[in-house]
C-alpha positions as CSV (number, residue, x, y, z in Angstrom):
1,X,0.0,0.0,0.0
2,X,1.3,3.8,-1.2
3,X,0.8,7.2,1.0
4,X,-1.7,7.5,-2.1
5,X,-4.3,4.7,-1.2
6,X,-7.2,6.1,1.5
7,X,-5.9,4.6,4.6
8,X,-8.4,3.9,7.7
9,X,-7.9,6.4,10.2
10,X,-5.8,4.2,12.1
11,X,-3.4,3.6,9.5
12,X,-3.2,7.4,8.5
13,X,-2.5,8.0,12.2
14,X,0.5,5.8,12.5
15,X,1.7,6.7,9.4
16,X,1.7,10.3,10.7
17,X,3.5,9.7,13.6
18,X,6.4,7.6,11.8
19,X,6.9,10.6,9.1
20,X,6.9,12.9,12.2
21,X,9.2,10.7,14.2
22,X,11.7,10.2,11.4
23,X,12.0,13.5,10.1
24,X,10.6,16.2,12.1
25,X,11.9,15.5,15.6
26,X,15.3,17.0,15.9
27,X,17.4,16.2,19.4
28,X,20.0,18.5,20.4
29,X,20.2,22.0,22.7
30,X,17.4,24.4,21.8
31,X,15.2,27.3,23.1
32,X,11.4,27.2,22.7
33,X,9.4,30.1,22.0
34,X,8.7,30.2,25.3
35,X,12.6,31.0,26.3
36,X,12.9,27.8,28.0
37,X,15.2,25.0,27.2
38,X,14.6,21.7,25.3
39,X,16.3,18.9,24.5
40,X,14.5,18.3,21.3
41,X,12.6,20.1,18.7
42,X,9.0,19.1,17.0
43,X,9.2,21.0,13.3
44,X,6.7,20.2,11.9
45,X,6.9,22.3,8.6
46,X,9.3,19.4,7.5
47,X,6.4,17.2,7.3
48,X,3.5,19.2,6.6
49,X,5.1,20.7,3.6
50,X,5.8,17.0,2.4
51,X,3.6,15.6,-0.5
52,X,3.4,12.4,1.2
53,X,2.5,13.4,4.4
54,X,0.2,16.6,3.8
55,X,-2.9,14.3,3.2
56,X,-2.1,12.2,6.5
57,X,-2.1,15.4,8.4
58,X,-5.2,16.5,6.8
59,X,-7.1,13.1,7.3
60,X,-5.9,12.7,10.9
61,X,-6.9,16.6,11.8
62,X,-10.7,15.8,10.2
63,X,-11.0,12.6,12.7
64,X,-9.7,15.1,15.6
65,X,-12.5,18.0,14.5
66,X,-14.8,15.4,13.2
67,X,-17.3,15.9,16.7
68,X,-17.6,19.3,16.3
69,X,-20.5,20.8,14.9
70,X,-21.8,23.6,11.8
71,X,-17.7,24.5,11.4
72,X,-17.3,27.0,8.6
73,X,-13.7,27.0,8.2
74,X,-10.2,26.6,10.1
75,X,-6.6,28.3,9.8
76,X,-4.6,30.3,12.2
77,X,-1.7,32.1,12.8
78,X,0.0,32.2,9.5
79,X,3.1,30.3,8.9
80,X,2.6,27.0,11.2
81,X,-1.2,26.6,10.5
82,X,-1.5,27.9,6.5
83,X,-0.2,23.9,5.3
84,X,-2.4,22.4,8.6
85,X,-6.2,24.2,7.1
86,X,-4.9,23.8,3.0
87,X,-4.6,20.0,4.3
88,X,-7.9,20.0,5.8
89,X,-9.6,21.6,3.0
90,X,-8.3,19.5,0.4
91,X,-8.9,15.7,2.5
92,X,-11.9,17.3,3.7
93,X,-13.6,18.2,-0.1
94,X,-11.9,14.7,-1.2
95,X,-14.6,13.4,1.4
96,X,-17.3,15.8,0.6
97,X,-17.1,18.6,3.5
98,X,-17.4,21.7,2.9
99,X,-14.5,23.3,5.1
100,X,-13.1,27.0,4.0
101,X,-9.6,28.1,5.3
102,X,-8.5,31.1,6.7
103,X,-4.9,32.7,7.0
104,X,-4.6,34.9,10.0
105,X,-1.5,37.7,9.6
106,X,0.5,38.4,12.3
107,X,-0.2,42.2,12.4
108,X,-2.9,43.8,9.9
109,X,-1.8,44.9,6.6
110,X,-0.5,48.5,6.5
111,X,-2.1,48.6,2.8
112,X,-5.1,47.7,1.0
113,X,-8.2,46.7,2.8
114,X,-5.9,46.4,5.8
115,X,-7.4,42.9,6.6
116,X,-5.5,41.0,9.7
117,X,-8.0,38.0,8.9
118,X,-7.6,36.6,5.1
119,X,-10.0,34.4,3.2
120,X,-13.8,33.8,3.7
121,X,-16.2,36.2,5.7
122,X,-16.1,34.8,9.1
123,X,-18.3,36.8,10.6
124,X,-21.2,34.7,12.7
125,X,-19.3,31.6,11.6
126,X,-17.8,28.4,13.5
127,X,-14.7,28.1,13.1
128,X,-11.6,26.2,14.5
129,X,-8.2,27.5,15.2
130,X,-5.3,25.3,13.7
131,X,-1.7,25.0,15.0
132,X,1.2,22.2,13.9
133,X,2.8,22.4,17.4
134,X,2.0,24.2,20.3
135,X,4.0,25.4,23.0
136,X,3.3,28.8,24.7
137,X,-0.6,29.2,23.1
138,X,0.4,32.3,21.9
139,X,0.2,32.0,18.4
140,X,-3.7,30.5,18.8
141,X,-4.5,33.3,21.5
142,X,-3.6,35.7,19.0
143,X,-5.2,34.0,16.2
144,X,-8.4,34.1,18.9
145,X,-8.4,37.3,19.2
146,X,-8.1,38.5,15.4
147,X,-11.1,36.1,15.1
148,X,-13.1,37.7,17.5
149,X,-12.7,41.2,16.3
150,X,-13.8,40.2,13.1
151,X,-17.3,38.2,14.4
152,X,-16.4,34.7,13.8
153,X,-16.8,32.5,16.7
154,X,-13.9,30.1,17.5
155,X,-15.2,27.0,18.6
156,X,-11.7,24.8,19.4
157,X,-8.2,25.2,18.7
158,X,-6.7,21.7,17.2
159,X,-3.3,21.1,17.0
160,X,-1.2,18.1,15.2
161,X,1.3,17.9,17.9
162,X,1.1,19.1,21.5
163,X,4.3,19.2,23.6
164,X,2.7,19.1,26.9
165,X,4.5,22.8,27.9
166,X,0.9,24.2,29.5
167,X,-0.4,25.7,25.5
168,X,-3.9,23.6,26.5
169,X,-4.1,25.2,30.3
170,X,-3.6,28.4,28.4
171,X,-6.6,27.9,25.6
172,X,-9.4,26.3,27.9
173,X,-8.8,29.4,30.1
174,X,-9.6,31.6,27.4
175,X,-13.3,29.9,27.3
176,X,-11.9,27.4,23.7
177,X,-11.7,23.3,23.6
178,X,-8.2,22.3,23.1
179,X,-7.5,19.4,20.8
180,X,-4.6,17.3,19.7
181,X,-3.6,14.6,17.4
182,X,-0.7,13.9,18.5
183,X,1.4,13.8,21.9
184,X,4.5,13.4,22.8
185,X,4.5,9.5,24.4
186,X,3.3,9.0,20.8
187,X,6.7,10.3,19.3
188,X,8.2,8.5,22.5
189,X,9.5,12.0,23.5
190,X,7.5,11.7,27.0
């Protein structure tokens, strides 16, 4: 069986975590976003850029979010969520839902329309905050609260793979369902 055959959601699963284990954890002496020290590093923009694991991540992610209700559309903070919501979009259609993305910038543009939210109208919608790892929560809380000031209502954030480093304790306080794939005694990094 190829990466290209539908795989049960098992399968996809496990395959996930193998890509992720193999090339995407990185052991060594590094500093988190956080400012605290690690002795390994989740980067998961090796994978979810990856033509062979893009449609893993986007079929595992639709099993995580599957529960959740009238969802419009998902994306977050761009750079780690943009390949996370273009794989949900594209495994979700390939099963027949109807899920828009959404790029959140960083700051609003200082030109054009000035937009800090791109993509669909969001205002009144469900939507779901994506993230490929979290550590701090920052990058979702920030995504939250562009979201907000636009109308749309954030319903979870989901994340591929959580590093256990308090992101969750820092979402559910903010009112949001946190979600995850992926943790770290799956990558045997617990």
């Amino acid at each position: 069986m190829t990466d290209r055959q539908p795989l049960d959601s098992a399968d996809a699963r496990r395959r996930l975590i193998d890509h992720i284990a193999a090339d995407a954890v990185f052991h060594g002496d590094f500093t988190l976003t956080s400012g605290k020290k690690a002795t390994y590093y989740v980067d998961l923009r090796k994978v979810s850029l990856d033509h062979r694991v893009a449609p893993l991540i986007g079929q595992v992610m639709l099993d995580v979010i599957a529960d959740i209700p009238d969802v419009a559309a998902v994306g977050g903070l761009t750079m780690g969520a943009d390949p996370i919501a273009s794989a949900i979009l594209h495994q979700g259609a390939a099963r027949g839902l109807a899920y828009d993305a959404f790029v959140v910038r960083k700051e609003p543009k200082d030109h054009g329309r000035g937009k800090q939210v791109e993509g669909p109208d969001l205002a009144g919608k469900r939507v779901i905050v994506l993230e490929d790892t979290s550590t701090t929560g920052g990058s979702p809380i920030k995504a939250i609260e562009a979201l907000r000031k636009v109308g749309a209502e954030v319903v979870a954030v989901a994340v591929v793979v959580d590093r256990a480093t308090g992101a969750r304790e820092i979402i559910e306080a903010e009112g949001v369902p946190y979600l995850y794939a992926i943790g770290l005694e799956d990558l045997g990094l617990a």
